[in-house]
C-alpha positions as CSV (number, residue, x, y, z in Angstrom):
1,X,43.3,1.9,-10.5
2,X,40.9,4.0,-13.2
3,X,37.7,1.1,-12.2
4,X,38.8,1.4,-8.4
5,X,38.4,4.8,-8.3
6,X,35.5,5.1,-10.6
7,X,33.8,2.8,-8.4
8,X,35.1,5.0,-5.3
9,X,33.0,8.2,-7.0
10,X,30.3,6.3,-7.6
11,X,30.2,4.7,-3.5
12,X,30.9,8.8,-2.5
13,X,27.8,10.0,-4.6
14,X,25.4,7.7,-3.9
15,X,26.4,8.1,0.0
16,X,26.0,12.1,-0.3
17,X,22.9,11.5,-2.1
18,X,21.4,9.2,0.4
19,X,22.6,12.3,3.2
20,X,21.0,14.6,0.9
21,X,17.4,12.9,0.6
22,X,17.7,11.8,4.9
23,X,18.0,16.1,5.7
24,X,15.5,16.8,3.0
25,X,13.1,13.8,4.5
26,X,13.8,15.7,8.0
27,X,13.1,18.9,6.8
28,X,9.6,17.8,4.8
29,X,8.5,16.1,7.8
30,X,9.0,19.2,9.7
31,X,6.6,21.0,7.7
32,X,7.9,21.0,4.0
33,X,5.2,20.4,0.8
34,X,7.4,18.6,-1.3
35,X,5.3,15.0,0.0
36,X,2.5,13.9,-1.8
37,X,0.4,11.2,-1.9
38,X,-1.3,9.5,-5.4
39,X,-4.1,7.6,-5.6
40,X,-4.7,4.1,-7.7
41,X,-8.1,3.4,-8.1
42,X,-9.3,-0.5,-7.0
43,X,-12.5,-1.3,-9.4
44,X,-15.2,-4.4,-8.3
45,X,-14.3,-7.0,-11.2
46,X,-17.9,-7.8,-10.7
47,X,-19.1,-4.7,-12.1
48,X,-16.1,-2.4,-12.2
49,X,-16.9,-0.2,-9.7
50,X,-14.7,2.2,-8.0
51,X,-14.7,1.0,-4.9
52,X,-11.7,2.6,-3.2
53,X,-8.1,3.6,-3.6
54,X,-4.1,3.0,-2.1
55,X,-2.3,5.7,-1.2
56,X,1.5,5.9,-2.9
57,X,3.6,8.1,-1.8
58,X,5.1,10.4,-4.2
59,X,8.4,13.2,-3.1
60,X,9.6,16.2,-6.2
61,X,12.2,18.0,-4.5
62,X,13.4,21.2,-5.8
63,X,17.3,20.0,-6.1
64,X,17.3,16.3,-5.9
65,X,14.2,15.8,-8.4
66,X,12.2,13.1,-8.2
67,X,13.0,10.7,-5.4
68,X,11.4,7.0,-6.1
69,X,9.4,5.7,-2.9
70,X,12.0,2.9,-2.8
71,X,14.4,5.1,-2.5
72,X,12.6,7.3,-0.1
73,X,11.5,4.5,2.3
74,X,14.8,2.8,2.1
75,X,16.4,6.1,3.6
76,X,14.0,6.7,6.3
77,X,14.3,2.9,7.0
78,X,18.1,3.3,7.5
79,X,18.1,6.9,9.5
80,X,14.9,6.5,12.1
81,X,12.3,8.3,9.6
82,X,10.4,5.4,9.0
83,X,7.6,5.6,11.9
84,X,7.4,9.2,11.5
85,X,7.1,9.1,7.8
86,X,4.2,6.4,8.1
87,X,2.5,8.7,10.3
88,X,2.4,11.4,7.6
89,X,1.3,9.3,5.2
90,X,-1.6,7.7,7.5
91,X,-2.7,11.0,8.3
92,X,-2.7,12.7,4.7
93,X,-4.6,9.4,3.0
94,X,-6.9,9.6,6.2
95,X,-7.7,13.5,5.5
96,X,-7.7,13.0,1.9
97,X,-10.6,10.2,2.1
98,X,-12.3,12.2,4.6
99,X,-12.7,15.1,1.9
100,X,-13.8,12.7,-0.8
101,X,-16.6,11.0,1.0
102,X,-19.8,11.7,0.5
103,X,-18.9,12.4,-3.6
104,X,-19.9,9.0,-5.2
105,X,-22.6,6.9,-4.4
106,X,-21.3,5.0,-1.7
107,X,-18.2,5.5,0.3
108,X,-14.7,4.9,-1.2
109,X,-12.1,3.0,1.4
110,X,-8.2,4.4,1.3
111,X,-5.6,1.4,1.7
112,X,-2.3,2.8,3.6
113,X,0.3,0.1,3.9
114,X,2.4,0.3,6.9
115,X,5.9,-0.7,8.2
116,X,7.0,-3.5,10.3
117,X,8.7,-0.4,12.5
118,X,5.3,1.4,12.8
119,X,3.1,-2.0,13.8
120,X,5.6,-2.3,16.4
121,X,5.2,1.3,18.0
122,X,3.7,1.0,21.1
123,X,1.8,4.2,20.4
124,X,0.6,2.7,16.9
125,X,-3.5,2.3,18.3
126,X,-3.4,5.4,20.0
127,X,-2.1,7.5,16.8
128,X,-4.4,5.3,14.4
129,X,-7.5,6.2,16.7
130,X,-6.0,9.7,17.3
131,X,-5.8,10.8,13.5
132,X,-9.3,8.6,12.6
133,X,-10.8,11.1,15.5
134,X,-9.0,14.6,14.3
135,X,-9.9,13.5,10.4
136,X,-13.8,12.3,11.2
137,X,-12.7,9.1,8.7
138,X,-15.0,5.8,9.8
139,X,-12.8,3.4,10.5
140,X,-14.4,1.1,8.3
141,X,-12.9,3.2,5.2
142,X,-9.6,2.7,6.2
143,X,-7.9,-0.9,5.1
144,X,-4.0,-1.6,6.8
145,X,-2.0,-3.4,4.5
146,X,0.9,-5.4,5.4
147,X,3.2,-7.6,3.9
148,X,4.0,-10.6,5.1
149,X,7.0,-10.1,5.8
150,X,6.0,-7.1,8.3
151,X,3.4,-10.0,9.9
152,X,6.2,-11.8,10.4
153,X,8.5,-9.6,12.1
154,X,5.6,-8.9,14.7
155,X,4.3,-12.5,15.2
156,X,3.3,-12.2,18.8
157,X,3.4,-8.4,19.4
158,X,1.3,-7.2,16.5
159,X,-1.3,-9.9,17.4
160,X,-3.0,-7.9,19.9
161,X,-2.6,-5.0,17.7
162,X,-4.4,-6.3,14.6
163,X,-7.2,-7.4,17.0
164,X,-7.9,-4.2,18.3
165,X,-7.5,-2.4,14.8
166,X,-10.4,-5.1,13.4
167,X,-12.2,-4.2,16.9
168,X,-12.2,-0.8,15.4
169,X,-13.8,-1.8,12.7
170,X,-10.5,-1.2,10.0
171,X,-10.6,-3.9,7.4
172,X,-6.5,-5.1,7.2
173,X,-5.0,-7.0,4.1
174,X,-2.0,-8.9,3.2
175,X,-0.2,-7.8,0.3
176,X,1.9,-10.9,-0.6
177,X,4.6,-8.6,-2.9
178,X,7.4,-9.1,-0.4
179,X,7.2,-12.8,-0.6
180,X,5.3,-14.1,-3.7
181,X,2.3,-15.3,-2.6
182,X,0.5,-16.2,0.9
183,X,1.7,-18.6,3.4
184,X,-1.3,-19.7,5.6
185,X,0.8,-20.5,8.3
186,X,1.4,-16.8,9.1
187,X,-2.1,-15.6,8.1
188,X,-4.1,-13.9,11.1
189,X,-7.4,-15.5,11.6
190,X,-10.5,-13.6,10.5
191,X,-11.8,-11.1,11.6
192,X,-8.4,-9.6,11.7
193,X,-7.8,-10.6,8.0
194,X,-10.2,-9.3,5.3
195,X,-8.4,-9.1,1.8
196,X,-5.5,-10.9,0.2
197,X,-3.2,-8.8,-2.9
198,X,-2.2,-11.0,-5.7
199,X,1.5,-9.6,-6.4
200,X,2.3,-8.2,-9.8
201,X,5.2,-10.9,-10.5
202,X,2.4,-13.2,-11.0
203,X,-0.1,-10.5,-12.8
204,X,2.2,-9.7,-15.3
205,X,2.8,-12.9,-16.9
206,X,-1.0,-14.1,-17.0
207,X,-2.4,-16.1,-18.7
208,X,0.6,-17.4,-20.3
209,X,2.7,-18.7,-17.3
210,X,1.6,-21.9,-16.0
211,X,3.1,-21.6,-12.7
212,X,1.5,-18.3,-12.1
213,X,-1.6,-19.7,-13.3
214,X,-1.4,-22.2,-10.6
215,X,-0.3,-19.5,-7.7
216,X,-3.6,-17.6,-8.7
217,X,-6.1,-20.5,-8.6
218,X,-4.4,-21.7,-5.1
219,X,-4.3,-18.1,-4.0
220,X,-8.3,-17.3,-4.3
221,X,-8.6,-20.9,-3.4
222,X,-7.5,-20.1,0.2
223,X,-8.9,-16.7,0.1
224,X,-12.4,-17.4,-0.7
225,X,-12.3,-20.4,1.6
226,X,-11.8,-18.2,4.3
227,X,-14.3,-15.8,3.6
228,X,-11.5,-13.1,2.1
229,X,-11.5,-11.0,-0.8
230,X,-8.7,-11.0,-3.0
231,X,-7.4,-8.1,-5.1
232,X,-5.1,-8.4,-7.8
233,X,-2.3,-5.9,-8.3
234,X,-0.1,-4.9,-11.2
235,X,-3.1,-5.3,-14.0
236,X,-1.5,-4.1,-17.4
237,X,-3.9,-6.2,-20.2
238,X,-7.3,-6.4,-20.9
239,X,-6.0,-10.1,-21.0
240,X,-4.9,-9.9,-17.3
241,X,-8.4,-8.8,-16.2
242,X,-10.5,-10.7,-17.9
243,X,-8.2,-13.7,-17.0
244,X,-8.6,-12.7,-13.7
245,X,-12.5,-12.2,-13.5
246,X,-13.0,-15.7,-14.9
247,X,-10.5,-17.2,-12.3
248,X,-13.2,-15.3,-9.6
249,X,-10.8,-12.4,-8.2
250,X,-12.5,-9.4,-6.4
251,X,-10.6,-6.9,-7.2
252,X,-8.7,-5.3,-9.9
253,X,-5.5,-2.4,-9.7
254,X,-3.2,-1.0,-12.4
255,X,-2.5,0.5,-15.4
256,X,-5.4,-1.1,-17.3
257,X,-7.4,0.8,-15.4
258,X,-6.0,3.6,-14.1
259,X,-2.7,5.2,-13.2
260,X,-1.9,6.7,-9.3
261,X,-2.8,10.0,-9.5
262,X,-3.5,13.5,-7.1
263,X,-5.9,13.1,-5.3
264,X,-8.0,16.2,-6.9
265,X,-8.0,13.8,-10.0
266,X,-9.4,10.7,-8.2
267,X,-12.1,13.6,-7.2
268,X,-12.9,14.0,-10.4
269,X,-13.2,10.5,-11.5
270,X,-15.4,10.0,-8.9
271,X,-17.8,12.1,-10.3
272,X,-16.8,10.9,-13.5
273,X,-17.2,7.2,-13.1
């Protein structure tokens, strides 16, 4: 009876919680500042150049503390949020790389990954074009990522709409975290496709693991023979990245490099790097 009921609290508090974060979400999307979004910096492995930056999203609340973007996303996933929320962050990553161009010696791209909800809007072009438009961002400095599991959930119906996103000149990628590593079977054919992500789960064990080892080589294998660039995510070591720059990857994000960070700070280390 003690476990069953302990276990009873816990199911209560984590279902209060979960009602807390959905009003708070509602209320921050109304007009609240507790959002943010951080920046990690991608760097050429060629050179290590910046040469852009993902947007993270990043919530502080004043009672509930610090709410993990899992946790976040899982809420507005469950309650409706979702679209609206992506919208947001498209938007404020949009504004953000507006601001910053024009501050290092040639322009930075800003990657925003989006939902399988939000590629299914039917009003998903028109708000892309709309906040591109109201934020003077080229297109060609914003870069879509989706996982493959969000391609394929919209097989057929977000066909036409990655082909009019690469008509508009936004570079797309497939971030292969959901699933391990790319299937070319659900793959869009270039033009649409411009970048494959290397997850982390295979970053983090190089060059030790033999099986990642292998997953890498096939991985830049298919890339490159499709005329794709392939970043790799979740770089710790010095190891990793050189590993990684001998094995021909594009390029390199994580720790090794740099952290996420405001976007004032990814000012500065524009004019810094």
């Amino acid at each position: 009876p003690a476990l069953a009921a302990a276990s009873l609290h816990l199911r209560n508090q984590a279902m209060l919680r979960r009602q807390a974060i959905e009003q708070a979400l509602r209320a921050e999307l109304e007009g609240g500042h507790c959002l943010a979004l951080h920046y990690q910096p991608l760097f050429s492995a060629r050179d290590n150049a910046l040469v852009g930056a993902e947007a993270l999203l990043r919530w502080t609340h004043a009672e509930l503390g610090y709410v993990s973007p899992l946790e976040a996303i899982s809420v507005a996933e469950d309650c409706g949020l979702i679209v609206p929320l992506g919208y947001w962050v498209l938007r404020t990553a949009c504004r953000d790389a507006s601001r910053w161009q024009g501050r290092h010696a040639h322009p930075l791209r800003v990657a925003v990954n989006i939902s399988a909800r939000q590629l299914g809007d039917p009003q998903f072009l028109e708000q892309v074009m709309d906040i591109l438009r109201a934020e003077k961002l080229p297109a060609d400095l914003l870069e879509i990522e989706l996982t493959e599991t969000v391609l394929m959930e919209n097989m057929e119906a977000g066909a036409y709409t990655l082909h009019r996103l690469s008509q508009l000149g936004i570079h797309l990628a497939i971030d292969a975290s959901g699933t391990g590593y790319p299937s070319p079977a659900c793959l869009p054919q270039p033009p649409h496709l411009g970048r494959l992500k290397i997850a982390r789960c295979f970053v983090r064990v190089l060059p030790a693991q033999e099986h990642s080892r292998k997953i890498v080589s096939a991985t830049l294998a298919l890339a490159h023979g499709l005329g794709l660039e392939v970043t790799a995510e979740g770089v710790e070591t010095l190891e990793q990245a050189e590993y990684l720059v001998e094995q021909g990857c594009d390029v390199l994000q994580g720790y090794a490099f740099a952290r996420p960070m405001p976007v004032q700070q990814f000012v500065e280390l524009q004019a810094s790097h």
